[in-house]
C-alpha positions as CSV (number, residue, x, y, z in Angstrom):
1,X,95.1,75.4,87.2
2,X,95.9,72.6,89.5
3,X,93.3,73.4,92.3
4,X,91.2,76.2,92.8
5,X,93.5,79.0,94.5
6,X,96.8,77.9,93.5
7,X,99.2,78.3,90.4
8,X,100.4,75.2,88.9
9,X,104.3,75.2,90.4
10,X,107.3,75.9,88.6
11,X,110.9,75.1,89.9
12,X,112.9,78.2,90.4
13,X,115.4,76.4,88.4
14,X,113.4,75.6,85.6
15,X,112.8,79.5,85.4
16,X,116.2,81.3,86.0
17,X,117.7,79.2,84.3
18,X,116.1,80.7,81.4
19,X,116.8,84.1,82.2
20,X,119.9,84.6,81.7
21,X,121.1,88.2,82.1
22,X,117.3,88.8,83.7
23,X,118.3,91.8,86.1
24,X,114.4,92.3,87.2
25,X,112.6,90.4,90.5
26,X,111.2,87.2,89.6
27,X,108.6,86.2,91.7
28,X,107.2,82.6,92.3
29,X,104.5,80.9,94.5
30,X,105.5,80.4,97.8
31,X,107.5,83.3,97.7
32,X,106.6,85.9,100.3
33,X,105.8,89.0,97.9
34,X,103.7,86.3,95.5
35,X,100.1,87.5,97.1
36,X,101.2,91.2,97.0
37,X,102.7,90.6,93.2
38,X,99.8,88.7,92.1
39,X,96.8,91.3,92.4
40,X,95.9,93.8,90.3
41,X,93.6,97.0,91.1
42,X,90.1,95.2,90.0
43,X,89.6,93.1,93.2
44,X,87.4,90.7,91.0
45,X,90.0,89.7,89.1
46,X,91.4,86.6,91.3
47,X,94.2,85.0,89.6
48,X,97.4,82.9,89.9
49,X,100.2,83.2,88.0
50,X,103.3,80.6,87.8
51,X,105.8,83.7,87.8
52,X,105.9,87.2,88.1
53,X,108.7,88.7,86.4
54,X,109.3,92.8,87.5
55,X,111.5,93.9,84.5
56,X,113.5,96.9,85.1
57,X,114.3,97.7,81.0
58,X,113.7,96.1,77.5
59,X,116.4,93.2,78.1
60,X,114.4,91.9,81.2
61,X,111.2,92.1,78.5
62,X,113.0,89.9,75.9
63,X,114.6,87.9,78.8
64,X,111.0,87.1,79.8
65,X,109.4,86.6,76.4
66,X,112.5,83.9,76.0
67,X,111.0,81.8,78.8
68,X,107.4,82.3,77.9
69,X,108.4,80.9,74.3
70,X,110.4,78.0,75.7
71,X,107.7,77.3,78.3
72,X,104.8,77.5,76.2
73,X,103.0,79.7,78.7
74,X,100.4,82.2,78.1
75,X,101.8,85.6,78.9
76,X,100.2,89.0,80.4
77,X,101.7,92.6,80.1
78,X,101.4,94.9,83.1
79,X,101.9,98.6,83.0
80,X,100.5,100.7,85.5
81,X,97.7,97.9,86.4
82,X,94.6,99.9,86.5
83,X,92.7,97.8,84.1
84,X,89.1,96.5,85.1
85,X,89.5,93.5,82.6
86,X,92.2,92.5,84.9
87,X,94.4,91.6,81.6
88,X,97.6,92.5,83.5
89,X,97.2,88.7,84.9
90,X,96.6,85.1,84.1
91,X,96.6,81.8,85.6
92,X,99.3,79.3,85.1
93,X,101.1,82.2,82.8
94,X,103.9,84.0,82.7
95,X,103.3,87.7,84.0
96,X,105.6,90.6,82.3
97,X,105.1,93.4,85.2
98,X,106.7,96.5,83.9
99,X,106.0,98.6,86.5
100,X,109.6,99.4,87.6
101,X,110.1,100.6,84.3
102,X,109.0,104.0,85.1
103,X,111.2,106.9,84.0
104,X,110.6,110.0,82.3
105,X,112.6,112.6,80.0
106,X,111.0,116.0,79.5
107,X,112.6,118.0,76.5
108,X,111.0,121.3,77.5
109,X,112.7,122.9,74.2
110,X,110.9,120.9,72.0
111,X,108.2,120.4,74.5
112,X,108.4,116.3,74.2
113,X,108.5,113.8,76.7
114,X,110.1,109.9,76.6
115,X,108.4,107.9,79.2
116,X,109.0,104.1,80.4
117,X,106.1,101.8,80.5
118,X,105.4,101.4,84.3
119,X,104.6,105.5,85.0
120,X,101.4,106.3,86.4
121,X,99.8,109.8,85.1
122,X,100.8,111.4,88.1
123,X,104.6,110.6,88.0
124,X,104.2,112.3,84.1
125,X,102.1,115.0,85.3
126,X,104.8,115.9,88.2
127,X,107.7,116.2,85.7
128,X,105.8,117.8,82.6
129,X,104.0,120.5,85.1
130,X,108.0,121.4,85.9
131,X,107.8,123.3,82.7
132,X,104.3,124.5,82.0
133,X,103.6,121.4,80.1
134,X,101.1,118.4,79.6
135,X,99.7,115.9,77.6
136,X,96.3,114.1,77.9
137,X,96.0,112.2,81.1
138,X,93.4,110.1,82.7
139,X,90.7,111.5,85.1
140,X,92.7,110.6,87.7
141,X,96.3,110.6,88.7
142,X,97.1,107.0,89.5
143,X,96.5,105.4,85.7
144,X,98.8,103.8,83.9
145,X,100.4,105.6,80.8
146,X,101.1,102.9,78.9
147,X,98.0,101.1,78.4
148,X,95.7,104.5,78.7
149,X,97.6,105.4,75.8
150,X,97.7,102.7,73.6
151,X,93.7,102.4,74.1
152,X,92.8,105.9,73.1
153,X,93.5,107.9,76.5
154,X,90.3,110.1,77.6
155,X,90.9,113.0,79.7
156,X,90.5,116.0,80.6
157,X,92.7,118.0,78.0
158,X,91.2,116.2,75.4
159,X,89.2,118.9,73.6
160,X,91.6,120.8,73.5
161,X,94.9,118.8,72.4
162,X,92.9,115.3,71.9
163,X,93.5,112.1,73.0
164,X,96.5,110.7,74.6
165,X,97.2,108.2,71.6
166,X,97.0,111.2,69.3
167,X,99.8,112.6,71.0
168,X,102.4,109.7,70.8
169,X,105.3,110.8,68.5
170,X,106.5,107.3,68.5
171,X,107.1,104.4,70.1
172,X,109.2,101.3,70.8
173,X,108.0,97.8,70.8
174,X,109.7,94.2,71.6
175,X,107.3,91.8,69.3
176,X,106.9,88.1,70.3
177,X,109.8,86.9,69.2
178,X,111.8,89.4,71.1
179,X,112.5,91.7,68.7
180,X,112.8,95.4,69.3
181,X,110.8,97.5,66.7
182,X,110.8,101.2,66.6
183,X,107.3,102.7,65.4
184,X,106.7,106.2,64.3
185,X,105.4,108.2,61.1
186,X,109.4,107.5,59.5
187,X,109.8,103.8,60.4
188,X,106.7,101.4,60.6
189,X,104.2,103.9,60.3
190,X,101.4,101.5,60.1
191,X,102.0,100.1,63.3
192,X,102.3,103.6,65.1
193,X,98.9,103.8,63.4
194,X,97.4,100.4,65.3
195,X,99.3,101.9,68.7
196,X,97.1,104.5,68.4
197,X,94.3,103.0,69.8
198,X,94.7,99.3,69.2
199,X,96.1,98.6,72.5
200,X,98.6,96.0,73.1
201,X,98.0,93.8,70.3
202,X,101.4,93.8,68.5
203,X,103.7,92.9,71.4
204,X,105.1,94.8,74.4
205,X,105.9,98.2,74.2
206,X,108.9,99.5,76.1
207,X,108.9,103.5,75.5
208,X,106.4,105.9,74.7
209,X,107.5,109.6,72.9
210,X,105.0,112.2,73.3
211,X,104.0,115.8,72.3
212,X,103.3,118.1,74.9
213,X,101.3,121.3,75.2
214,X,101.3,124.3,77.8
215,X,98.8,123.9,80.2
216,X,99.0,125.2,83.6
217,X,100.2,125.2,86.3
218,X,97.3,126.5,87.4
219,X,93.9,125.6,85.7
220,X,90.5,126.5,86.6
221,X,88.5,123.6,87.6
222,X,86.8,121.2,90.0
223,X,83.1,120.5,90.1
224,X,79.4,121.5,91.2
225,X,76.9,119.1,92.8
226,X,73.5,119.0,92.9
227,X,70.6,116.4,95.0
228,X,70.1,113.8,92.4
229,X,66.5,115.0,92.5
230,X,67.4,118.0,90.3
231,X,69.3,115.2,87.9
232,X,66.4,115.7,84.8
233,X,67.3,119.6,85.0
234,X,71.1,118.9,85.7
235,X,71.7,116.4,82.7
236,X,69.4,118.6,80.4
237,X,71.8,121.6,81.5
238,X,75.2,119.3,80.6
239,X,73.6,119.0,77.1
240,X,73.0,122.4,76.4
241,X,76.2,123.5,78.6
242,X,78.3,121.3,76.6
243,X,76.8,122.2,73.3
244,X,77.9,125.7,73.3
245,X,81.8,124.7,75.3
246,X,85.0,126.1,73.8
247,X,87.6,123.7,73.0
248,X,89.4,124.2,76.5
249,X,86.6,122.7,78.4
250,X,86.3,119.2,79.2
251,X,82.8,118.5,81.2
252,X,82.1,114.8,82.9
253,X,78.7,114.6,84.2
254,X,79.2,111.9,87.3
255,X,76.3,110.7,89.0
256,X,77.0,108.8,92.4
257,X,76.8,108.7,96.2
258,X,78.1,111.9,97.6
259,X,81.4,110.6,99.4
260,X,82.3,112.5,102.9
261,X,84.4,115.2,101.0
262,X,85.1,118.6,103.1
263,X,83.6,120.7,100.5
264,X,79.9,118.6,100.5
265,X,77.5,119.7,103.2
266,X,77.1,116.8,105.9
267,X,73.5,116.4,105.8
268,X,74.1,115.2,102.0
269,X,76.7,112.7,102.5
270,X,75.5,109.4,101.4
271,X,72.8,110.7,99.5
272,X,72.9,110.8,95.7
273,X,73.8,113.7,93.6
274,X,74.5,114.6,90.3
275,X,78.0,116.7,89.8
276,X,79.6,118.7,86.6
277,X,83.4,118.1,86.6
278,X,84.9,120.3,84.4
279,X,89.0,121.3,83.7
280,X,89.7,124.6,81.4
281,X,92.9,123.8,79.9
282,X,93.8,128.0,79.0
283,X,93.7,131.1,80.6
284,X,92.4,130.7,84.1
285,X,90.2,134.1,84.0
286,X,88.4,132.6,80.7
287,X,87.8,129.2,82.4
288,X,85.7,131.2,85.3
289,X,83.9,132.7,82.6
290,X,83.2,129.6,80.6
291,X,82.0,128.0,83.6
292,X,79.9,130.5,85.1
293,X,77.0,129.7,83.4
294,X,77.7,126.3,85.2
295,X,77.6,127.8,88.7
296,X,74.9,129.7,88.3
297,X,72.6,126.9,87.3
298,X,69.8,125.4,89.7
299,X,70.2,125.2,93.5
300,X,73.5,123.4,94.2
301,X,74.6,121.9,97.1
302,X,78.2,122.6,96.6
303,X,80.7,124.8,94.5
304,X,84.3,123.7,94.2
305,X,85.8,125.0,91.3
306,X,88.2,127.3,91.9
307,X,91.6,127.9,90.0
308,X,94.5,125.3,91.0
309,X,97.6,123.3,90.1
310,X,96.6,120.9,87.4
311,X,98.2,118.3,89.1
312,X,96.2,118.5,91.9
313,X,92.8,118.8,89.9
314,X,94.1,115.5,88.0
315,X,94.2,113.6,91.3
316,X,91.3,115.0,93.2
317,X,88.9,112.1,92.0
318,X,91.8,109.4,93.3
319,X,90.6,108.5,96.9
320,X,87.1,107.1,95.1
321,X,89.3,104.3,93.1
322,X,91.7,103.1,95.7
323,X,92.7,99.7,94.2
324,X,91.2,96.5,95.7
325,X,87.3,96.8,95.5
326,X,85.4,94.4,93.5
327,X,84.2,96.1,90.0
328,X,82.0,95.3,86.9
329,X,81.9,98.1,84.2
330,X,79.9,98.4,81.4
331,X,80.5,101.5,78.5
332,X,79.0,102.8,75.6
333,X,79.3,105.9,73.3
334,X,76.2,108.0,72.7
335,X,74.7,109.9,69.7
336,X,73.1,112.3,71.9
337,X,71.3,113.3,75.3
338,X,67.9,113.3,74.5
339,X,65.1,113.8,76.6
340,X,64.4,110.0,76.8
341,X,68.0,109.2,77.7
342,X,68.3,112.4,80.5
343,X,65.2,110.3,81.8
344,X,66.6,107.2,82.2
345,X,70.3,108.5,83.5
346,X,67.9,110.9,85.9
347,X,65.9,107.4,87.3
348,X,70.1,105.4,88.2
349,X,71.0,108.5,89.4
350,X,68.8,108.0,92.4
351,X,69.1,104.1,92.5
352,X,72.6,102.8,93.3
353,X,73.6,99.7,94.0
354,X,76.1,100.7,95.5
355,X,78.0,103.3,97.6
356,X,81.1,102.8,95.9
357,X,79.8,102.6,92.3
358,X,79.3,105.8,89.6
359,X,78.5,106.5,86.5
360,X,79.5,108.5,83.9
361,X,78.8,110.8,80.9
362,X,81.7,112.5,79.1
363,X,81.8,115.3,76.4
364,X,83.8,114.6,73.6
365,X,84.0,116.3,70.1
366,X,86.9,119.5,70.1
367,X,90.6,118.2,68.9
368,X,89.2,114.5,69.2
369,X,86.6,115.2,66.4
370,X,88.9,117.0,64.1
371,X,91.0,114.1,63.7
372,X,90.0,111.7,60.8
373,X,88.2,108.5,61.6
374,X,91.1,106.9,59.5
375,X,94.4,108.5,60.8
376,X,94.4,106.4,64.2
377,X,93.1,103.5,65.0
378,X,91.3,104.6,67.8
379,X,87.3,104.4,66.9
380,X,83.8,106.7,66.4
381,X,85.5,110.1,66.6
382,X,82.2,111.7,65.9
383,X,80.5,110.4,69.0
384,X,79.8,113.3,71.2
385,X,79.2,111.2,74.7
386,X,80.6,108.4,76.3
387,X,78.6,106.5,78.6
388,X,80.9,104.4,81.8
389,X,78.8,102.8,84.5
390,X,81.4,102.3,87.1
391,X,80.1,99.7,89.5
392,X,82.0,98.7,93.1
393,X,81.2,97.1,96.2
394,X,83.2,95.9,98.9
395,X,81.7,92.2,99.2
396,X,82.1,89.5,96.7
397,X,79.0,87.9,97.8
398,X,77.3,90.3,96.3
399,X,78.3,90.0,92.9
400,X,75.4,88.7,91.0
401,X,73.3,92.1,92.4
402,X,75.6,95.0,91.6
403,X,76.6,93.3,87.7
404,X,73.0,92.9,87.1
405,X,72.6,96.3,88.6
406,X,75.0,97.9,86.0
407,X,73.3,95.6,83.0
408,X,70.3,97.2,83.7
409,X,71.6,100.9,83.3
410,X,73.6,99.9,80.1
411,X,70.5,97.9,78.6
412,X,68.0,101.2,79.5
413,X,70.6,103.5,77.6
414,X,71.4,101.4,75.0
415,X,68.6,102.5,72.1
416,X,70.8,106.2,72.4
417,X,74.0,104.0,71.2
418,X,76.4,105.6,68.8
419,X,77.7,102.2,68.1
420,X,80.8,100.6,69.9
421,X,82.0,101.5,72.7
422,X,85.8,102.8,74.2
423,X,88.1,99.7,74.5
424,X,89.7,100.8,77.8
425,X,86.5,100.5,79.7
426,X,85.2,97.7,78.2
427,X,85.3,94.7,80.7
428,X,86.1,91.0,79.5
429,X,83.3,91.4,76.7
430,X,84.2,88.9,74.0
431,X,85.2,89.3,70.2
432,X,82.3,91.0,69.1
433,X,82.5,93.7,71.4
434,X,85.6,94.7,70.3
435,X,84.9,94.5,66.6
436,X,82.3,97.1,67.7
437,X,84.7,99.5,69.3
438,X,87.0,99.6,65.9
439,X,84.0,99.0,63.4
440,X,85.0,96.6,60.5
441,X,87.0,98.5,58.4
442,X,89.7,99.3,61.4
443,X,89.0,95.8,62.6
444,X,90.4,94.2,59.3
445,X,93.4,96.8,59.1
446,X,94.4,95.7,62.8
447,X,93.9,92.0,62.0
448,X,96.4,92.7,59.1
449,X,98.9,94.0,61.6
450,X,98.1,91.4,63.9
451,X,99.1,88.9,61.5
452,X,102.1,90.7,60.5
453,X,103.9,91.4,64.2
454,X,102.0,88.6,66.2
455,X,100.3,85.6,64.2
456,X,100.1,83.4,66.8
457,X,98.3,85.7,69.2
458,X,100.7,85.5,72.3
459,X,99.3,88.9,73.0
460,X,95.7,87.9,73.8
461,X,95.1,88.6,77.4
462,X,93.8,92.2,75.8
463,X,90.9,93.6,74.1
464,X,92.1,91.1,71.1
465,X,92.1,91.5,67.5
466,X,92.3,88.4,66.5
467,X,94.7,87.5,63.5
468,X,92.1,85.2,61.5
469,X,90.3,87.0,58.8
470,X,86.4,86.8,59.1
C-alpha cells in the first residue's frame, strides 16, 4: 500500500477501459460507496482495495478476471462475506464482489435447487421452505451459500442429509483464465470432488446445483440454558445426550454470556450459561420426544424449544453476529468429551473475555459419517465434535487480550484433538494449518487440481492449497 489507510490509486480509465461489456458497479477510492464497499463482516479485517467490482452474472466475472490479468493485481472473491479470515478482501487488489449475483431456481419436482453465488442462507431457505424443502444451511440465516458450501457447510440438518458440500449436484466455475468450466459427477468429476470441501481454490464459481430434502415447515427446536455453574453436569449430559441421538438431531452445546433475550430470566442476563441448541429435522411429535430427555435435565433457567418454521429457527441465533465487531476464532475437531475436556470447557464457560464472544461444541457423525473419507474432499468424517471458540469485542484496543483469551481455550483443549480442524472457521492460520484440515493424502490430490485449473495460484486469498508439491 502507499500509506497506511489508503489504496494505492487507479484511474477510472485505466480500469473501464478494460471492462468492456462489464454491466456490474465498479467501485474506486474516493468514490462515495468505497468505505461501505470495502468492509467485510469481521471488523478486524481493515483493508483497501484499488477496485471493487459488483458483478451481476458470469460475464462481469470474466470481465473482471480480464483486468486482474492485465493489471497484475492480486484478486479476492466475495460471496455472501461472512468469512472471519476476511479473504473476501485485499489491499491494492482487485475485489470480485458477487454478491448481486443472488438468484435462486427451486425445481420442487425433482426437489433441486440452482443458486447464484451472492445468496445468503436465508434468501435459499425462503424459497426452498415454499415447497417443504431444504438443504444444509449454516447455524444462522445470514451466511453466505457459496463459500459455506464449498468449505464443507455445517449445520443443523447435517445428521440427517450431511453437509452442504455433499449435497451439490454440480457446479459452474470461471478458472483464471476466464474460462467457464461446468463440474459435476458426468463432466470434470474430479473437480466437483475438490468443490466439495476445498473451497475456492480452482477459480470462481458462478452457480451452485443442489439436492434438496423435505424438512419442515415446521421443526421442533430451539434451546435450553443453564447457569454456567451447572456447565460440568451440562457438557457431561451433551455427551451422553448426543451419544444415544437419532439421525434427525443436530445438538450444539454453546457456552457464552446470556444476551437480553425475552425468553431468559432478567436476573441472568449477563451472566454466563451453558445452552443445548438442538433442530429435529422429521416429524415434529418425535423431535419433542427425542429432546425430552434434554428438558428434563438439571435445573434450567430457561426452555425455548417449541415447534416452529425452520426458517425462523435458522435465524434465531442472527442478532449475536451482526456484522462489524472485531473477531479472532480459533477451531478444532475433537475425538471425544472426556471428563478432562468437560473440565476445561466447564472452567471458559465461566471466564469470558468478552460479552460478545462464544464458544462452541457441535455433534457430528449421522449422514456426515456415512460418507467415505475419500468421496469429498472435505476432511476427518469420523470426528464426532467440533470445537469453535468464537471471540468478539467491540474495541480494537483490546485486541492483544481477547486473541490471547481464545489461545488459551484452544491450547487447554488441544490434547482431546482429533487432528485438523474445519477450514471455514479457521482464521488466517498459515499452510500448515490447512494441510491439517485435509490430511496429506487429500492435500496432494487438491495440489494436483490446483496445478491443473490454477498453477499460478491467483486464487490465494483462501484457505490455499498451494500448487507446489512438498
Amino acid at each position: 500500500m502507499s500509506e497506511v489507510g489508503e489504496a494505492t490509486p487507479l484511474e477510472p480509465s485505466t480500469v473501464e477501459g478494460r471492462l468492456e461489456g462489464f454491466r456490474g458497479r465498479t467501485v474506486l477510492p474516493g468514490d462515495p460507496e468505497y468505505e461501505q464497499a470495502r468492509k467485510v463482516w469481521n471488523g478486524s479485517i481493515d483493508r483497501y482495495p484499488a477496485a471493487v467490482l459488483r458483478c451481476t452474472g458470469v460475464a462481469d466475472v470474466i470481465a473482471g478476471l480480464r483486468l486482474v490479468r492485465e493489471l497484475e493485481l492480486p484478486v479476492a472473491v466475495r460471496g455472501g462475506g461472512h468469512n472471519v479470515a476476511g479473504f473476501g478482501t485485499c489491499d491494492d487488489g482487485v475485489v470480485l464482489d458477487l454478491s448481486p449475483m443472488n438468484s435462486v431456481r427451486v425445481d420442487p419436482h425433482n426437489r433441486t435447487a440452482r443458486v447464484e453465488p451472492g445468496l445468503v442462507w436465508g434468501e435459499l431457505d425462503r424459497e426452498t421452505q415454499a415447497f417443504g424443502l431444504a438443504v444444509t444451511g449454516g447455524v444462522m440465516s445470514t451466511t453466505g451459500v457459496a463459500g459455506f458450501t464449498l468449505g464443507g457447510g455445517i449445520g443443523w440438518l447435517q445428521r440427517r442429509f450431511g453437509l452442504a458440500c455433499d449435497n451439490l449436484r454440480s457446479a459452474d466455475l470461471v478458472t483464471a483464465e476466464g474460462e467457464l468450466v461446468h463440474a459435476s459427477e458426468r463432466d470434470e468429476p474430479e473437480l466437483l470432488w475438490g468443490l466439495r470441501g476445498g473451497g475456492g481454490n480452482f477459480g470462481i464459481v458462478t452457480a451452485l446445483d443442489f439436492d434438496l430434502h423435505p424438512v419442515g415447515p415446521q421443526v421442533f427446536s430451539g434451546l435450553v440454558a443453564w447457569p454456567a455453574d451447572q456447565a460440568p453436569e451440562v457438557l457431561a449430559f451433551f455427551r451422553e445426550f448426543t451419544a444415544q441421538a437419532p439421525d434427525e438431531l443436530t445438538t450444539i452445546a454453546i457456552c457464552r454470556t446470556a444476551p437480553p433475550a425475552p425468553f431468559l430470566p432478567e436476573w441472568i442476563h449477563g451472566a454466563p450459561i451453558v445452552a443445548l441448541a438442538c433442530c429435529y429435522a422429521g416429524p415434529v411429535e418425535a423431535g419433542e420426544a427425542a429432546c425430552a430427555p434434554l428438558r428434563a435435565f438439571g435445573s434450567p433457567v430457561a426452555d425455548a424449544m417449541a415447534p416452529r418454521p425452520y426458517t425462523a429457527f435458522n435465524a434465531m441465533f442472527d442478532g449475536s453476529w451482526a456484522p462489524g465487531f472485531q473477531n479472532y476464532w480459533k477451531a478444532e475437531f475433537l475425538t471425544d468429551l472426556p471428563g478432562p475436556c468437560v473440565d476445561v470447557l466447564s472452567h471458559y464457560a465461566a471466564n469470558h473475555s468478552s460479552p460478545l464472544s462464544d464458544f462452541k461444541v457441535a455433534h457430528l457423525g449421522g449422514a456426515i459419517a456415512r460418507i467415505g473419507e475419500d468421496e469429498t474432499a472435505y476432511g476427518h468424517r469420523d470426528a464426532p465434535f467440533v470445537l469453535n471458540i468464537n471471540t468478539r469485542w467491540s474495541d480494537p484496543n483490546e485486541t492483544e487480550r481477547h486473541v490471547e483469551h481464545t489461545r488459551r481455550i484452544w491450547e487447554a483443549a488441544s490434547p482431546f484433538s482429533h487432528g485438523g480442524a474445519y477450514v471455514n472457521f479457521l482464521g488466517d492460520e498459515g499452510h500448515e494449518r490447512v494441510r491439517d484440515a485435509y490430511g496429506p493424502d487429500k492435500f496432494r490430490r487438491l495440489q494436483d487440481l490446483k496445478r491443473a485449473y490454477d498453477p499460478s495460484n491467483a486464487f490465494r486469498l483462501n484457505q490455499n492449497v498451494v500448487p507446489e508439491a512438498n
